[in-house]
C-alpha positions as CSV (number, residue, x, y, z in Angstrom):
1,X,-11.7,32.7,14.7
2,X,-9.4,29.5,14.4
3,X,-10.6,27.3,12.0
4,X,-12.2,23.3,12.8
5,X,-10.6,20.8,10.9
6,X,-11.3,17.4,10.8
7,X,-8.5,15.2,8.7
8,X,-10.4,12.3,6.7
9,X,-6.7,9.8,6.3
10,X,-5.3,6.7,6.9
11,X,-5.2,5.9,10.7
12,X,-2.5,8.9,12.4
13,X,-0.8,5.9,14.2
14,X,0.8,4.5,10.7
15,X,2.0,7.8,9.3
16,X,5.2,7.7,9.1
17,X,5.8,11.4,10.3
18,X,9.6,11.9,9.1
19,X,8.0,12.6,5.3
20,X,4.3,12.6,5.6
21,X,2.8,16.0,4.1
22,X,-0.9,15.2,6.0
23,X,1.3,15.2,9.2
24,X,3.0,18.4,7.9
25,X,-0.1,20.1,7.3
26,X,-1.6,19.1,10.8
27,X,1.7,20.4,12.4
28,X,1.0,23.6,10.9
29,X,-2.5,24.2,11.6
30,X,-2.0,23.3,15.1
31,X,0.9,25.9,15.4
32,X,-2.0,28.3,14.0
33,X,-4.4,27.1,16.8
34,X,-7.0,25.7,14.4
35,X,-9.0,22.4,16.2
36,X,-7.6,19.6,15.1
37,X,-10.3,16.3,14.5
38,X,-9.6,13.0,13.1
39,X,-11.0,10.2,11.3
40,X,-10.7,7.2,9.0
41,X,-12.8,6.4,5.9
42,X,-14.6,3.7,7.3
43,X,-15.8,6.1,9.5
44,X,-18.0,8.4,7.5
45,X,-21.6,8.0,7.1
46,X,-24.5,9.4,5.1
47,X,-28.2,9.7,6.7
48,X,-30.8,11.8,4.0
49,X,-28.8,15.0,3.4
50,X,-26.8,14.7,6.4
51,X,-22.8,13.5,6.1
52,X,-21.7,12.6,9.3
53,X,-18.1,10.8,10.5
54,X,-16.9,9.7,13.7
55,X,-14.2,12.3,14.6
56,X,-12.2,12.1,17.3
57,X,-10.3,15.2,19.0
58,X,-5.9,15.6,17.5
59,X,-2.8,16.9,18.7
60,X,0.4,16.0,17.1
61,X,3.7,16.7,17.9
62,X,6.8,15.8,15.8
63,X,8.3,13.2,17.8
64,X,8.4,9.5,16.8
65,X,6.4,7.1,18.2
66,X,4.7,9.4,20.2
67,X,3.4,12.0,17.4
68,X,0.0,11.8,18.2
69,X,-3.0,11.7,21.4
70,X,-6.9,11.3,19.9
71,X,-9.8,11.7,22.4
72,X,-12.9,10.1,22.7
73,X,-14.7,10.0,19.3
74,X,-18.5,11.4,18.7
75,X,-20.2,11.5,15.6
76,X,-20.5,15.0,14.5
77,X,-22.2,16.3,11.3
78,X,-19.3,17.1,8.8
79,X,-20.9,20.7,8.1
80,X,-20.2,21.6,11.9
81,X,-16.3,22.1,10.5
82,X,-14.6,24.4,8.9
83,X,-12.3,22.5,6.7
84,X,-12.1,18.4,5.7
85,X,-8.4,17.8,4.7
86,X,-9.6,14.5,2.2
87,X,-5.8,12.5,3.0
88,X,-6.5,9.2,2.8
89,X,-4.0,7.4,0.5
90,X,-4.6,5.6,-2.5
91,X,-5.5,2.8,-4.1
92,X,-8.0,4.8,-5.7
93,X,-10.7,2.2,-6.2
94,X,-14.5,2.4,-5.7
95,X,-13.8,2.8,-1.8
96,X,-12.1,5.7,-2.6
97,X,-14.7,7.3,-5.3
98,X,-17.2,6.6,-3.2
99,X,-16.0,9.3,-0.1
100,X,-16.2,11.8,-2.8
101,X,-19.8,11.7,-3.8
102,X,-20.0,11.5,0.0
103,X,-18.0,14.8,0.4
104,X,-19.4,16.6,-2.2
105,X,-22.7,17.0,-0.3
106,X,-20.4,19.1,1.9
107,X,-18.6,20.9,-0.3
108,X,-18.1,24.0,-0.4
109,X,-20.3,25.0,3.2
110,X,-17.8,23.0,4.4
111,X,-14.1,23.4,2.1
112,X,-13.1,20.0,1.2
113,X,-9.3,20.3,0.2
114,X,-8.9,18.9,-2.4
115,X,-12.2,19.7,-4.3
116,X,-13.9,16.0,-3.4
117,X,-15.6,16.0,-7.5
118,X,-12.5,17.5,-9.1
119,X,-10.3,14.7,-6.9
120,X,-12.5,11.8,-8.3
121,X,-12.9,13.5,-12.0
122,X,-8.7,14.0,-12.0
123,X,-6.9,10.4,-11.0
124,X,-3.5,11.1,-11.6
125,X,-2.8,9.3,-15.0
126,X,-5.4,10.2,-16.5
127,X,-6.1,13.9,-15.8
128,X,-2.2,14.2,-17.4
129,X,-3.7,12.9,-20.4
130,X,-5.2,16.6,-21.2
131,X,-1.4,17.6,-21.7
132,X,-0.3,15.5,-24.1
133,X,2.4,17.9,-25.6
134,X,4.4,18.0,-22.3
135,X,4.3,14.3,-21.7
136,X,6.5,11.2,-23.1
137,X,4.4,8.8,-25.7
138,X,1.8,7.7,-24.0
139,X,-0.8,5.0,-23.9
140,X,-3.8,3.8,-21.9
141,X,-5.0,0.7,-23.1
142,X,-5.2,-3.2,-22.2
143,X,-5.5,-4.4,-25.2
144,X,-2.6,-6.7,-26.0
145,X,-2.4,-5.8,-29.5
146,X,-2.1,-2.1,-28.9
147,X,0.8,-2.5,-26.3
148,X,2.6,-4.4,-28.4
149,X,2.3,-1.8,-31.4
150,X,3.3,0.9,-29.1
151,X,6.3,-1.5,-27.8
152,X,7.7,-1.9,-31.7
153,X,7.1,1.4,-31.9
154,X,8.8,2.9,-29.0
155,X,11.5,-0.1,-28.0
156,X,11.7,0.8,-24.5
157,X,8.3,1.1,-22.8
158,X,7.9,1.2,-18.6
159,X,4.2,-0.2,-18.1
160,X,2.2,0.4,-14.5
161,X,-1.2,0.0,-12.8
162,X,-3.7,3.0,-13.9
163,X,-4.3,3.7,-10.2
164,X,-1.3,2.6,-8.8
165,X,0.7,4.8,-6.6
166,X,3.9,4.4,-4.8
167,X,6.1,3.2,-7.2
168,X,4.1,-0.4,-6.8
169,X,3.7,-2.9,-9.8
170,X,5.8,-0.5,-12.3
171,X,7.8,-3.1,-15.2
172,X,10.2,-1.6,-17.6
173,X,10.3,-3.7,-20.8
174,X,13.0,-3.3,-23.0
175,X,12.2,-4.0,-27.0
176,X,13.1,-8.1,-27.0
177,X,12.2,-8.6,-23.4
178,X,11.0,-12.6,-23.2
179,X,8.4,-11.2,-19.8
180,X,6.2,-9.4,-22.2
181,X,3.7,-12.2,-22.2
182,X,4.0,-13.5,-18.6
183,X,3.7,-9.0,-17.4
184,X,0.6,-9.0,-19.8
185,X,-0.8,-12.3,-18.0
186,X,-0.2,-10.5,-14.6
187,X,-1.8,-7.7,-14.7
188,X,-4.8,-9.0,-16.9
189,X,-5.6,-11.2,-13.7
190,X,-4.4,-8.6,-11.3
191,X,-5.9,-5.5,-13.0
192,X,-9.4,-4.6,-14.2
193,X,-9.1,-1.5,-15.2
194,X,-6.7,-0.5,-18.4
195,X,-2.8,0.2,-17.8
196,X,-0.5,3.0,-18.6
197,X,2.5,2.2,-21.2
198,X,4.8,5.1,-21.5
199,X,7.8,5.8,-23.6
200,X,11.1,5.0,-21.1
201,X,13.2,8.0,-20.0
202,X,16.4,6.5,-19.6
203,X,16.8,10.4,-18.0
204,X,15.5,9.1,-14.5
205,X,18.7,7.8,-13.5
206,X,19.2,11.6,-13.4
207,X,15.7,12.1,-11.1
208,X,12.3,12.1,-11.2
209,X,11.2,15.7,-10.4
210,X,8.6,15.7,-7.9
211,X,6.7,19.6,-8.4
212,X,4.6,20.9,-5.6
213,X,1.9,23.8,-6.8
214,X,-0.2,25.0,-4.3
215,X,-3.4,26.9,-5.8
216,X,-1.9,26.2,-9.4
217,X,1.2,27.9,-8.1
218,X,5.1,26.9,-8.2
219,X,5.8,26.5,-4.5
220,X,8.9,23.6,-4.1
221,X,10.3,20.8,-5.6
222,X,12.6,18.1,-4.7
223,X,14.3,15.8,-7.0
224,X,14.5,12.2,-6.2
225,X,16.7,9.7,-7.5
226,X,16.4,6.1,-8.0
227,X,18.9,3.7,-6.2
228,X,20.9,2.1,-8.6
229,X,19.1,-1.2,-8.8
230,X,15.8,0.3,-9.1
231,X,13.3,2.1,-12.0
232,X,11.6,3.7,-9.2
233,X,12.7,6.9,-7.7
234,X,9.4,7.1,-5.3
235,X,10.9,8.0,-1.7
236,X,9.1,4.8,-0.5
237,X,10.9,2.4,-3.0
238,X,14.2,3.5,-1.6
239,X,14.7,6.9,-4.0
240,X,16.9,9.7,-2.2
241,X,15.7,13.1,-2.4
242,X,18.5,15.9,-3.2
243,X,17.7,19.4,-3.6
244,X,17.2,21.4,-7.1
245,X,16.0,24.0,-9.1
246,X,13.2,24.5,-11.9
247,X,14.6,24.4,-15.4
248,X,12.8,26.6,-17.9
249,X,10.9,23.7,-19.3
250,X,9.3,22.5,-15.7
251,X,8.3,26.3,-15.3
252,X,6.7,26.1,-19.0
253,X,4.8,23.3,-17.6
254,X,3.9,24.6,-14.3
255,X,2.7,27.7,-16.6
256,X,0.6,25.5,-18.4
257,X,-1.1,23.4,-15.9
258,X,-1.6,26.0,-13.0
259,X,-4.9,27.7,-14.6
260,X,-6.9,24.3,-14.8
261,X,-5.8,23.2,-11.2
262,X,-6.5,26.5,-9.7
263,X,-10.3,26.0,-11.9
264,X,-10.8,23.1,-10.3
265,X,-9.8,24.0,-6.7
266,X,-7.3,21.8,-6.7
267,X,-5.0,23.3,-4.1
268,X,-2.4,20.9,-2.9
269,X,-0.7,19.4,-5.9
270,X,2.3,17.0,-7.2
271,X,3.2,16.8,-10.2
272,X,5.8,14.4,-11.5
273,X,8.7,15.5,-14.5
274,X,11.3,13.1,-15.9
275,X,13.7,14.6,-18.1
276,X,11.6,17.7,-19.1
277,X,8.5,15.4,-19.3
278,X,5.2,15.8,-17.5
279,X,4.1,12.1,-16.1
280,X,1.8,11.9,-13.6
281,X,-0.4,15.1,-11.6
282,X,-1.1,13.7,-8.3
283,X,-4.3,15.2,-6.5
284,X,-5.5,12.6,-4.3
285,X,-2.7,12.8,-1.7
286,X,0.6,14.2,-2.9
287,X,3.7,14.2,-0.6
288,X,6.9,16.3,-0.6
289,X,6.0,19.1,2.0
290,X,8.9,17.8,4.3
291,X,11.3,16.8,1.8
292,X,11.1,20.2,0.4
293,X,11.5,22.3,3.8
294,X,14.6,19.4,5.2
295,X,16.4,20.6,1.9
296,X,16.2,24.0,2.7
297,X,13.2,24.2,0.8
298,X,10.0,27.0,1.5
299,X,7.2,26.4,4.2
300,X,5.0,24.6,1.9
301,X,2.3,23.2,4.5
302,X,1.9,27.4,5.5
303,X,1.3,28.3,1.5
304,X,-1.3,25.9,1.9
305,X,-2.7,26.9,4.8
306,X,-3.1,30.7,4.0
307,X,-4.8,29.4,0.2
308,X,-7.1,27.3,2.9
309,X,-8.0,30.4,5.5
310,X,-8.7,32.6,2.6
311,X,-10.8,30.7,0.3
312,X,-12.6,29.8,3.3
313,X,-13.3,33.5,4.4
314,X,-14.4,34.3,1.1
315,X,-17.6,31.5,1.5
């Protein structure tokens, strides 16, 4: 039987479908004739034991501005589907955590991709952290002290948001840089949580390797590199994706980290590499499943898919 999915994401009417990997995925389970349901965070709900959403009935179809129809919505018990796609982008924030415990009443009667309790026990810089031997220097502190030891230390330093994603509110800092004080100021008022302060790879001008595993898994990559005037190579700060190959080292570390993503059911995964160097793993909504297959690249969204049918069979 064709499997019931309901999508918990970000409203389908602002994906932007051209490099979206929920999108991707929905494309592909609608071309395997699973039923397609849809719904926004806000929407879910918890009554005793029962975890409940507001879904309303999907079909896509990849053509802009008209990639999507919904039907009427009903709230259904989540337990009634097959599969819950948890899509919803970051800022992961208490919002965000707080789904998971929801989802994780479901989980596994119902398959939550990715694994709702791994997603909120793995945010992206700091699950890396177990993997300190692939990684540049890295620190997680707030402490102004610390940064600057690690600044005298290091010279060149890029500092971003613990939970940031998107390329947003990341500051390279070069050893004698007069903005240390006034960066340090920001995101003390801006930030509550501590910050991540990494060694600078002046090899990003080169690309920032964006790694797709799927069940802990090699399955694509695409490199993307930063326009000229930027630090970022994220395809939403303007970064162009080209085409490429694994070096040895980014298979050593896809060797490495695949057994502890495939433990924790982690299924759909990005990982980021600069210059042979392991900096983020990005669980909560990783893209690159169209910027893979454009290039030429595998069928990434069907990997997944199969992973997904088969895991779910086995229940």
């Amino acid at each position: 039987m064709p499997l019931k999915v309901a999508a918990q994401m970000d409203h389908i009417e602002t994906v932007k479908i051209g490099g979206d990997s929920t999108f991707a995925l929905l494309l592909e389970a609608q071309a395997r004739g699973m039923e397609l349901y849809h719904y926004t965070p806000d929407r879910l709900a918890m009554r005793g034991n029962t975890v409940s959403a507001a879904v309303e009935p999907l079909r896509v179809q990849d053509v802009e501005g008209a990639h999507f129809s919904l039907g009427e919505a009903e709230r259904r018990d989540l337990t009634d589907f097959d599969v819950v796609l948890l899509r919803q982008d970051p800022p992961f924030d208490m919002a965000y955590i707080t789904t998971t415990h929801l989802l994780e009443r479901i989980h596994p009667q119902t398959l939550v991709v990715n694994d709702p309790a791994e997603v909120r026990n793995a945010p992206e810089k700091v699950f890396v952290m177990e993997f300190p031997d692939l990684m540049p220097p890295t620190l997680v502190t707030r402490d102004e002290a610390e940064i600057r030891a690690f600044r005298d230390e290091y010279g060149d330093i890029v500092v971003k948001p613990l939970y940031g994603n998107g390329g947003a509110a990341v500051f390279r800092l070069r050893k004698d840089d007069q903005n240390f004080g006034s960066l340090h100021g920001l995101f003390s008022e801006t930030f509550r949580e501590p910050w991540v302060i990494q060694q600078f790879r002046p090899e990003v001008s080169a690309g920032d390797k964006r790694i797709i595993l799927v069940d802990g898994v090699f399955a694509g990559a695409v490199n993307r590199i930063p326009a000229a005037d930027d630090l970022r190579s994220n395809m939403v700060q303007g970064g162009a994706a080209t085409e490429t190959e694994l070096t040895d080292r980014e298979r050593e570390i896809c060797a490495r980290i695949g057994p502890a993503l495939k433990e924790r059911g982690l299924i759909f995964v990005g990982i980021d590499v600069i210059g042979g160097y392991l900096t983020e793993i990005n669980v909560t909504s990783p893209t690159g499943i169209r910027a893979v297959q454009k290039l030429g690249g595998p069928d990434i969204a069907g990997m997944i898919w199969d992973v997904v049918a088969e895991k779910r069979a086995a229940l």
